[in-house]
C-alpha atoms as an extended CHARMM CRD file, in Angstrom:
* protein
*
       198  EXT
         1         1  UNK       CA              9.8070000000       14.5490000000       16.6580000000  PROA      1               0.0000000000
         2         2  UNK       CA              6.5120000000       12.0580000000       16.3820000000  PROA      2               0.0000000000
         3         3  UNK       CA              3.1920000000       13.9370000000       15.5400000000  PROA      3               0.0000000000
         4         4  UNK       CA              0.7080000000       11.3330000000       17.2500000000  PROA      4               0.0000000000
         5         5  UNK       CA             -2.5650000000       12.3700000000       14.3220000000  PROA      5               0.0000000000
         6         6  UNK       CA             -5.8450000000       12.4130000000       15.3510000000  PROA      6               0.0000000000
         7         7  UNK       CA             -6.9410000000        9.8240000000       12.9460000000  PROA      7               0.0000000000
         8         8  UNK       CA             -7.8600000000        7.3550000000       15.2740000000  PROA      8               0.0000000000
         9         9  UNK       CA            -10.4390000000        9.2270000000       16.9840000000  PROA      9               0.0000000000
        10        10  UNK       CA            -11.8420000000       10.4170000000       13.4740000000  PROA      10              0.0000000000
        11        11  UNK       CA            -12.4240000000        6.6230000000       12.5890000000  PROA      11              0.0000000000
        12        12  UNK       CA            -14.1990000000        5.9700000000       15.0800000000  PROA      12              0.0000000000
        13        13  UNK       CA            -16.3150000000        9.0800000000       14.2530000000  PROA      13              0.0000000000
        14        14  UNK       CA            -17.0120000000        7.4600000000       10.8530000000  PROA      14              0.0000000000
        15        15  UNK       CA            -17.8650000000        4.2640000000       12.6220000000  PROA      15              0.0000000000
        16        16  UNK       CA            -20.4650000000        5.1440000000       14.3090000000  PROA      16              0.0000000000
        17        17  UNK       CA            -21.8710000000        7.5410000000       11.7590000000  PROA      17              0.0000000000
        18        18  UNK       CA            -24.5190000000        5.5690000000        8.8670000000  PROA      18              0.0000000000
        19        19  UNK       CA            -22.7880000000        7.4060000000        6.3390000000  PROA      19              0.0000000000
        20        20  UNK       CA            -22.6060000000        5.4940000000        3.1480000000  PROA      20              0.0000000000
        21        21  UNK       CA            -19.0320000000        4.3270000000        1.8230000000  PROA      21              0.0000000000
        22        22  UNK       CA            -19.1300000000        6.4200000000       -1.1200000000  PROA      22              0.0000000000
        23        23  UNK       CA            -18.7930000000        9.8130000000        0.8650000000  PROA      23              0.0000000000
        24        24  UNK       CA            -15.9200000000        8.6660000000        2.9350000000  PROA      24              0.0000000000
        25        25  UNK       CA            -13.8890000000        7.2160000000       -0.3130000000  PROA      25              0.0000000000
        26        26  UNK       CA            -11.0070000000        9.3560000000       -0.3940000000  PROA      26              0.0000000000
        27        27  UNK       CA            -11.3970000000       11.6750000000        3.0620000000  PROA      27              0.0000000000
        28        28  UNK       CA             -9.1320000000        9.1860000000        5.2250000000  PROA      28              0.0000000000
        29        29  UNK       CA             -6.2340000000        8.7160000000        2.6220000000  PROA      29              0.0000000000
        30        30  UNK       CA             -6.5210000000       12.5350000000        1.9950000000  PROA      30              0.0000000000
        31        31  UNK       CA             -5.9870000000       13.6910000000        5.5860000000  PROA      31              0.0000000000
        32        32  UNK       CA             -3.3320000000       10.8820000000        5.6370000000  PROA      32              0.0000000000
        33        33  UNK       CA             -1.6580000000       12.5770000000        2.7290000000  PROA      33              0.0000000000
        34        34  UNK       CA             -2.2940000000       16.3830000000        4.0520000000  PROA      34              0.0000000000
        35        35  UNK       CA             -0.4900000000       15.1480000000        7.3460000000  PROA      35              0.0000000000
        36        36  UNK       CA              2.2230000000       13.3530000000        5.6260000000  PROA      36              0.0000000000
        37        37  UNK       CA              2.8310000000       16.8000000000        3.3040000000  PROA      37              0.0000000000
        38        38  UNK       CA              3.0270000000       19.1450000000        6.4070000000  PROA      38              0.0000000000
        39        39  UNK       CA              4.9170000000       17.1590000000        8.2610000000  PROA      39              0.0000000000
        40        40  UNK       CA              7.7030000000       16.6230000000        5.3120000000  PROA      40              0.0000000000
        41        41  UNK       CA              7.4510000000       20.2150000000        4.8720000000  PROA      41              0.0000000000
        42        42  UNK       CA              8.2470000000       20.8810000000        8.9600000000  PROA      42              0.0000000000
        43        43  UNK       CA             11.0940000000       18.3690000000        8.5970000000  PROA      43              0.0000000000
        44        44  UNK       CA              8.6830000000       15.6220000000       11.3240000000  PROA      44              0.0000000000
        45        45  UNK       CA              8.1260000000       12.2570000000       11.3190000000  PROA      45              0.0000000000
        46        46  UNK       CA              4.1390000000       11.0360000000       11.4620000000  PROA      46              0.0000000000
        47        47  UNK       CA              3.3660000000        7.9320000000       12.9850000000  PROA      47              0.0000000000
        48        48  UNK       CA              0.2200000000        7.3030000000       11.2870000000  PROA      48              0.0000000000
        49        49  UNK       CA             -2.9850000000        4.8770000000       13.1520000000  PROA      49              0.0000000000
        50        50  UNK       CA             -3.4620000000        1.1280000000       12.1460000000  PROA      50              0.0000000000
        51        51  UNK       CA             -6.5810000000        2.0100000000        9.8970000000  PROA      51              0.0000000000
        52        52  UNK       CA             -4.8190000000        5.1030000000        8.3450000000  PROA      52              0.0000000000
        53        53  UNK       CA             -1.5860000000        2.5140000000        7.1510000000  PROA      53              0.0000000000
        54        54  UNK       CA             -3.4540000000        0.4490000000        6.1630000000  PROA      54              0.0000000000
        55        55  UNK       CA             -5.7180000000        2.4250000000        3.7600000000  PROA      55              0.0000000000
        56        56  UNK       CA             -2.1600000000        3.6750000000        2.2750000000  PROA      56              0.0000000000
        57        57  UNK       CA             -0.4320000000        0.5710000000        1.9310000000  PROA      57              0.0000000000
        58        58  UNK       CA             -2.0610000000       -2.6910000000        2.6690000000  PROA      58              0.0000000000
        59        59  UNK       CA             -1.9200000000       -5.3570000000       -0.6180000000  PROA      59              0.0000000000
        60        60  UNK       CA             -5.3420000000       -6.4770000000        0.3040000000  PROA      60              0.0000000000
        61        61  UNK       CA             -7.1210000000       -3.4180000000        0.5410000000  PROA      61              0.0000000000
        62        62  UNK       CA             -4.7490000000       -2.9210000000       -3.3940000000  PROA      62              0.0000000000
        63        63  UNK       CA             -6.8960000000       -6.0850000000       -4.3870000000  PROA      63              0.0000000000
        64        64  UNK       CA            -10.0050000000       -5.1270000000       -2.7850000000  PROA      64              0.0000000000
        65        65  UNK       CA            -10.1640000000       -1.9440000000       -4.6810000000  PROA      65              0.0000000000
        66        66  UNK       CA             -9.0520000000       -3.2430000000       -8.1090000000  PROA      66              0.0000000000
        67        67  UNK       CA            -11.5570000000       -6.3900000000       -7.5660000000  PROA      67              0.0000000000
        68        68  UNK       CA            -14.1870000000       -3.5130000000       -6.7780000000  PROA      68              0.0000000000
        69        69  UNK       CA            -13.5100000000       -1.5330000000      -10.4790000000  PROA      69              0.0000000000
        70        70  UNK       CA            -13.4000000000       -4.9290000000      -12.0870000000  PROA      70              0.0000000000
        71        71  UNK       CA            -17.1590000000       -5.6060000000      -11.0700000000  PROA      71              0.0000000000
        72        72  UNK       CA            -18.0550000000       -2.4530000000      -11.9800000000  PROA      72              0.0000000000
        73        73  UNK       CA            -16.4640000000       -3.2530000000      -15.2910000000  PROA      73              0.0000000000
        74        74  UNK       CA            -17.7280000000       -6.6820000000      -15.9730000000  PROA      74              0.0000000000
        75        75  UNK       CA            -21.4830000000       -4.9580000000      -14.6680000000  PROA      75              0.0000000000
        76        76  UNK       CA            -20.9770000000       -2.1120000000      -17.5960000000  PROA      76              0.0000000000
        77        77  UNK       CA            -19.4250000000       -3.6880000000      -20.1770000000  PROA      77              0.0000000000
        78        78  UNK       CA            -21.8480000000       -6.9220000000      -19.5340000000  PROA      78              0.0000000000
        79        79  UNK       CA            -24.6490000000       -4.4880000000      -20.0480000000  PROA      79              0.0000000000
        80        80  UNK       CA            -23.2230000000       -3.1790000000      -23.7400000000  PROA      80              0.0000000000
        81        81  UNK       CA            -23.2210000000       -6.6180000000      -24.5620000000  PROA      81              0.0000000000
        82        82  UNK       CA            -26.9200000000       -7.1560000000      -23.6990000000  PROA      82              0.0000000000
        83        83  UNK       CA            -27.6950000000       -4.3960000000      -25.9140000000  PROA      83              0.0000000000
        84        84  UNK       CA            -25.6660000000       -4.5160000000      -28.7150000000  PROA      84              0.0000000000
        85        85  UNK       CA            -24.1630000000       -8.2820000000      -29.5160000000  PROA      85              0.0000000000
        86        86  UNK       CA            -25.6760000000      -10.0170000000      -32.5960000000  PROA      86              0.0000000000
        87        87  UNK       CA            -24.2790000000      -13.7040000000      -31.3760000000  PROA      87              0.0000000000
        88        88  UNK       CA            -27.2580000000      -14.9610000000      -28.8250000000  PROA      88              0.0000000000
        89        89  UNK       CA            -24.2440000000      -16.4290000000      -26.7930000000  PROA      89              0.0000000000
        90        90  UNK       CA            -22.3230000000      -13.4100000000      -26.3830000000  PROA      90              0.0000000000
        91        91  UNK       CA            -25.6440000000      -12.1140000000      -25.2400000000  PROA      91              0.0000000000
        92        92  UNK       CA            -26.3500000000      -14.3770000000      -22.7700000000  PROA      92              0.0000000000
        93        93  UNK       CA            -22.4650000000      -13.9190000000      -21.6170000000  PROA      93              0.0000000000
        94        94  UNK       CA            -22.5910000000      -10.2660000000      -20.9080000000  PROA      94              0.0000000000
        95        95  UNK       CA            -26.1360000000      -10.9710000000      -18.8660000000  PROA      95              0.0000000000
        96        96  UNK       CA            -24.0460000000      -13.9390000000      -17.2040000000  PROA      96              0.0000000000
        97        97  UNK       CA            -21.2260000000      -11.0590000000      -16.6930000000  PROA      97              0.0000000000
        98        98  UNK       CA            -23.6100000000       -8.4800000000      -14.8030000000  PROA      98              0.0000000000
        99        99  UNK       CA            -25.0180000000      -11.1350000000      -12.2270000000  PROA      99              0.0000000000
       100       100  UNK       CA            -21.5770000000      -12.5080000000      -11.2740000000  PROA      100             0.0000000000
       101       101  UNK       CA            -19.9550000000       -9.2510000000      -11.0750000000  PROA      101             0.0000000000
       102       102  UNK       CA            -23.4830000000       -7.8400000000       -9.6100000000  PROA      102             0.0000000000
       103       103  UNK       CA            -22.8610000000      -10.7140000000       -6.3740000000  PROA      103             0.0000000000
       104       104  UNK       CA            -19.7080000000      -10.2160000000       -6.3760000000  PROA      104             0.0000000000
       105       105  UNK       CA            -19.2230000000       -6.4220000000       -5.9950000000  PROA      105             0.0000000000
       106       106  UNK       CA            -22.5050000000       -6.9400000000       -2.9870000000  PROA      106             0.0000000000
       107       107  UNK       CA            -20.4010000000       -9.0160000000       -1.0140000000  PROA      107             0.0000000000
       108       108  UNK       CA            -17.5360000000       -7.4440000000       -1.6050000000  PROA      108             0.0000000000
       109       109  UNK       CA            -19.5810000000       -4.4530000000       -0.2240000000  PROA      109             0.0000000000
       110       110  UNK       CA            -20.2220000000       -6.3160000000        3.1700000000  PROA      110             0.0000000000
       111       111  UNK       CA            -16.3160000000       -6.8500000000        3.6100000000  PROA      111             0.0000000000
       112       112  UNK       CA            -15.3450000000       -3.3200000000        3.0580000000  PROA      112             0.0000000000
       113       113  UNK       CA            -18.1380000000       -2.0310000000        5.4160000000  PROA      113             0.0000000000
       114       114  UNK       CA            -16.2440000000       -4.3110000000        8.3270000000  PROA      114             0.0000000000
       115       115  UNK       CA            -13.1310000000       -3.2370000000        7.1680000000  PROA      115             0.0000000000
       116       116  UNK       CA            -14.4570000000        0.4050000000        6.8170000000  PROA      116             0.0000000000
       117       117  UNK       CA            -12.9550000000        0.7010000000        3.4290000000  PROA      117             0.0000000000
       118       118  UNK       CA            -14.1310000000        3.0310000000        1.4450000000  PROA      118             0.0000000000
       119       119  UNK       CA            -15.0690000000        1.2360000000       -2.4680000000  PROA      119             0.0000000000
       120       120  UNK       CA            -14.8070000000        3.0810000000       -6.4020000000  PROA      120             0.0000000000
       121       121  UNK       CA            -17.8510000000        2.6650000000       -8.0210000000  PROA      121             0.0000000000
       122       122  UNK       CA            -16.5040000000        4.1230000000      -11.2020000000  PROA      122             0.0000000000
       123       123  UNK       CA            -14.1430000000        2.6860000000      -14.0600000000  PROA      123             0.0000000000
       124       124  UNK       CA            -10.8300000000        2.5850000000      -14.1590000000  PROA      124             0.0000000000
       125       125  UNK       CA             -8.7530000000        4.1290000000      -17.2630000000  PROA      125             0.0000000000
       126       126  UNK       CA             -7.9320000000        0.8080000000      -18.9930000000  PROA      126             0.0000000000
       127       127  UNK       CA            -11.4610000000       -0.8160000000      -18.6860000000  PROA      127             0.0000000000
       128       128  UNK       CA            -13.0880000000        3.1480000000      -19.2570000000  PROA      128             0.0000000000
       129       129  UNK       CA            -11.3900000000        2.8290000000      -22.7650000000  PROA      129             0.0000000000
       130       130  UNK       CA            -12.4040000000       -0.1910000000      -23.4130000000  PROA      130             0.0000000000
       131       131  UNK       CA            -15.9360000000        0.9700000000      -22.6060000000  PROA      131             0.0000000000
       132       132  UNK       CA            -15.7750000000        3.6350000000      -24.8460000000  PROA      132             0.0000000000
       133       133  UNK       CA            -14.0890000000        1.7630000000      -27.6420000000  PROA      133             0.0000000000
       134       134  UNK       CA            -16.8920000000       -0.9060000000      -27.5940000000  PROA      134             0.0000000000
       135       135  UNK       CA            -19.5080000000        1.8820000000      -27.4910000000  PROA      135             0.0000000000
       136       136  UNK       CA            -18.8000000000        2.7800000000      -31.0020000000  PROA      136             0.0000000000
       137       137  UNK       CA            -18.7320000000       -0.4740000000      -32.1670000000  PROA      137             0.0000000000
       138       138  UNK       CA            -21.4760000000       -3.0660000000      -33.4940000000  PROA      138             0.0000000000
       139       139  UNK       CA            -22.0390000000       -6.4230000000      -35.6180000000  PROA      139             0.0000000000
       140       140  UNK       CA            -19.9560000000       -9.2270000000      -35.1810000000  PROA      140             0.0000000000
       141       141  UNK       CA            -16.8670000000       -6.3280000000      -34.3930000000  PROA      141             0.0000000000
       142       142  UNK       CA            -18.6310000000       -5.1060000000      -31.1040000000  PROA      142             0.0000000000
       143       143  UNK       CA            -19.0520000000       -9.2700000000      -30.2490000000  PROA      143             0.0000000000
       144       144  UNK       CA            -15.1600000000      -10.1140000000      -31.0430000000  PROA      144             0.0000000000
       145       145  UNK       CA            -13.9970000000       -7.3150000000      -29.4110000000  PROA      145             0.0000000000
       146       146  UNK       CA            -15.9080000000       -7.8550000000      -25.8680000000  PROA      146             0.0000000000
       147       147  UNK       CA            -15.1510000000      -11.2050000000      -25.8460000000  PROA      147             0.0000000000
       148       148  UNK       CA            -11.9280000000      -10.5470000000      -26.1010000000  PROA      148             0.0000000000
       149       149  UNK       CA            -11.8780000000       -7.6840000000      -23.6090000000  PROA      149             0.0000000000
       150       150  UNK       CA            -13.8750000000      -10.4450000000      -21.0790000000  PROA      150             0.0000000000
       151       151  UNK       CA            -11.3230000000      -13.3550000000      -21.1950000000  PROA      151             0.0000000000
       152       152  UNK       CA             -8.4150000000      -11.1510000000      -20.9820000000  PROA      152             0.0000000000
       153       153  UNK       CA             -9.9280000000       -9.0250000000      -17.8250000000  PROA      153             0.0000000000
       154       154  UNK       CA            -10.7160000000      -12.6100000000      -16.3850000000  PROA      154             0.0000000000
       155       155  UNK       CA             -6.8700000000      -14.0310000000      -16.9320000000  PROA      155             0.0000000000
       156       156  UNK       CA             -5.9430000000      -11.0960000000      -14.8420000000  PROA      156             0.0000000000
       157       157  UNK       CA             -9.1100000000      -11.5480000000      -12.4460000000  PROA      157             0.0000000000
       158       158  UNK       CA             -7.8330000000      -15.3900000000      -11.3580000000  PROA      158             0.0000000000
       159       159  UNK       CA             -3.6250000000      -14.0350000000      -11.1800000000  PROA      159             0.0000000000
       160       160  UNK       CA             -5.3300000000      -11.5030000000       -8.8940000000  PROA      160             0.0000000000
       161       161  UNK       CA             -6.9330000000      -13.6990000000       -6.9900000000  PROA      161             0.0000000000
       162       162  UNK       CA             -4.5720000000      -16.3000000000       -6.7810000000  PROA      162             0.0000000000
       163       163  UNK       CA             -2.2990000000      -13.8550000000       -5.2510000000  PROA      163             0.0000000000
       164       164  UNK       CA             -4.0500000000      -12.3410000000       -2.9410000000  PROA      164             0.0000000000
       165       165  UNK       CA             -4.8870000000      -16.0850000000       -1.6100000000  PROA      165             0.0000000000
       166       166  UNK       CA             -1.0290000000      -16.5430000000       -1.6390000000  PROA      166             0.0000000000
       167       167  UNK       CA              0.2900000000      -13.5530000000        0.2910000000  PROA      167             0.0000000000
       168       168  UNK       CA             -2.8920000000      -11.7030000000        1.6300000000  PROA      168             0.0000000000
       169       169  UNK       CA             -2.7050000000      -10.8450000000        5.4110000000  PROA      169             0.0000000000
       170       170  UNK       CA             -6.6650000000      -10.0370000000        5.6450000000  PROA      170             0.0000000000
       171       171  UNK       CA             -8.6990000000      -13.2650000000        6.0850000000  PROA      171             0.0000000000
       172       172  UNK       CA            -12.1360000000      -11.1340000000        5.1420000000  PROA      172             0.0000000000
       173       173  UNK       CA            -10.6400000000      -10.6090000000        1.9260000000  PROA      173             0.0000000000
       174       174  UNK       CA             -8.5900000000      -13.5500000000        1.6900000000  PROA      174             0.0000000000
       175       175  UNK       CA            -12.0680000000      -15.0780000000        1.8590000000  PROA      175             0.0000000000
       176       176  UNK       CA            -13.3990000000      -12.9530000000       -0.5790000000  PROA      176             0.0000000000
       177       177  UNK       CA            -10.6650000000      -13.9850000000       -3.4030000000  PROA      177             0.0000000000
       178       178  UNK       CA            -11.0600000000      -17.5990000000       -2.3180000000  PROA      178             0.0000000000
       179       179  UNK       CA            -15.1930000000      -16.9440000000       -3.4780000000  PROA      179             0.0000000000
       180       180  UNK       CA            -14.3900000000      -15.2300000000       -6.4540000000  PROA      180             0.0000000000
       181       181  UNK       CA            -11.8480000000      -17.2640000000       -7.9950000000  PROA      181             0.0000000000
       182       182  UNK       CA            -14.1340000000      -20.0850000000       -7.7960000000  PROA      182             0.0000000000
       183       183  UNK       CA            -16.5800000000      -18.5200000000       -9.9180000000  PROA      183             0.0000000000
       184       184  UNK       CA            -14.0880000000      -17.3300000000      -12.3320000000  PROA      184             0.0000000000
       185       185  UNK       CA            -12.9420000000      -20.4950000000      -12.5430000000  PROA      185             0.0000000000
       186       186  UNK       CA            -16.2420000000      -21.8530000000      -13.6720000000  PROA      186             0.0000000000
       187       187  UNK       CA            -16.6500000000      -19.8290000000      -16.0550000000  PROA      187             0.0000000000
       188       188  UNK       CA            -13.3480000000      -19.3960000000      -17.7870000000  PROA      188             0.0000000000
       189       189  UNK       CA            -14.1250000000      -22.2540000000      -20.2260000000  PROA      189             0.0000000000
       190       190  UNK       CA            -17.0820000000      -20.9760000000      -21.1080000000  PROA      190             0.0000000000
       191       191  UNK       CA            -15.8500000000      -17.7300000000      -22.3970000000  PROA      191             0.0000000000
       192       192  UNK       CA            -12.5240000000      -19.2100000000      -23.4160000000  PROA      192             0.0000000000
       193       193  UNK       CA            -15.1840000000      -21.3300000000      -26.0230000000  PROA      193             0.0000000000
       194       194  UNK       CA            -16.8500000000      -18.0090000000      -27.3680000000  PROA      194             0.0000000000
       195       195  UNK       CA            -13.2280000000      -16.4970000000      -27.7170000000  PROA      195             0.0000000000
       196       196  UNK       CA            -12.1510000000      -19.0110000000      -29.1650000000  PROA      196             0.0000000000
       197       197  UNK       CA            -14.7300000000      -19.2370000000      -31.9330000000  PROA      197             0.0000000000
       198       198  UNK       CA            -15.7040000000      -15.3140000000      -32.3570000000  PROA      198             0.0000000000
């Protein structure tokens, strides 16, 4: 038996309502998970809408979201680093850190509202511990240690975006990675430099 779900008419509900991203985060993967779960339980098979598979299992919306934490991690852990560094050039790389993650979490923004995907503006657990580890540091401890945290969370920033380049399906946010890993790119010796000598 096929349950044909509603979802498509609910989307483009949401469309045409000015609600901002942040309300709608999880409501369509939710009701794509409640339907799944009742249906399993009534031993059905759902056929789920374009929009709805593609908020479950789409690679690029994957990289969108993770490229959405990350600038909300280089924005937070930038600003520690404003505060607290001793070394006037790790200073200057954590205010360096906000504005490029600052752009590029905006225009990710503008690709997501097209796409009407729903963005996290919060941490996730790796870079949340790292946040709170570097918290409780200072001196030249609190500058190795964010340095550190910054070229390793770029290495994984260009893989990300090299891959996404490679094998995404989406050319908004093929586009996107294409941006971004440009910047990264310019910047990687710079930090790799501070690393290097911290």
């Amino acid at each position: 038996m096929i349950i044909e779900t509603p979802m498509c008419a609910f989307r483009s509900n949401l469309s045409n309502t000015r609600w901002p991203i942040t309300r709608t985060k999880f409501l369509i993967p939710l009701l794509a998970l409640l339907i799944c779960l009742s249906a399993s339980a009534s031993g059905t098979t759902v056929q789920l809408d374009a929009g709805s598979e593609k908020m479950m299992k789409s690679p690029d919306v994957a990289f969108a979201l993770q490229s959405a934490q990350c600038s909300q991690a280089g924005v937070r852990l930038g600003q520690l680093a404003v505060q607290k560094a001793t070394s006037p050039g790790v200073k200057a790389l954590g205010q360096q850190m906000i504005d490029d993650h600052s752009k590029a979490f905006e225009k990710l923004k503008l690709v997501a509202a097209d796409e009407n995907l729903a963005l996290p503006e919060s941490l996730n657990a790796k870079d949340q511990a790292a946040y709170s580890k570097l918290l409780t540091e200072s001196g030249d401890k609190f500058d190795r240690d964010y340095v550190k945290a910054i070229a390793n969370n770029r290495k994984e920033q260009i893989k990300d975006c090299r891959k996404e380049m490679k094998k995404g399906k989406d050319p908004a946010i093929k586009e996107f990675a294409e941006g971004t890993l440009a910047t990264l790119q310019i910047n990687s010796q710079k930090i790799e430099a501070i690393h290097s000598g911290a």
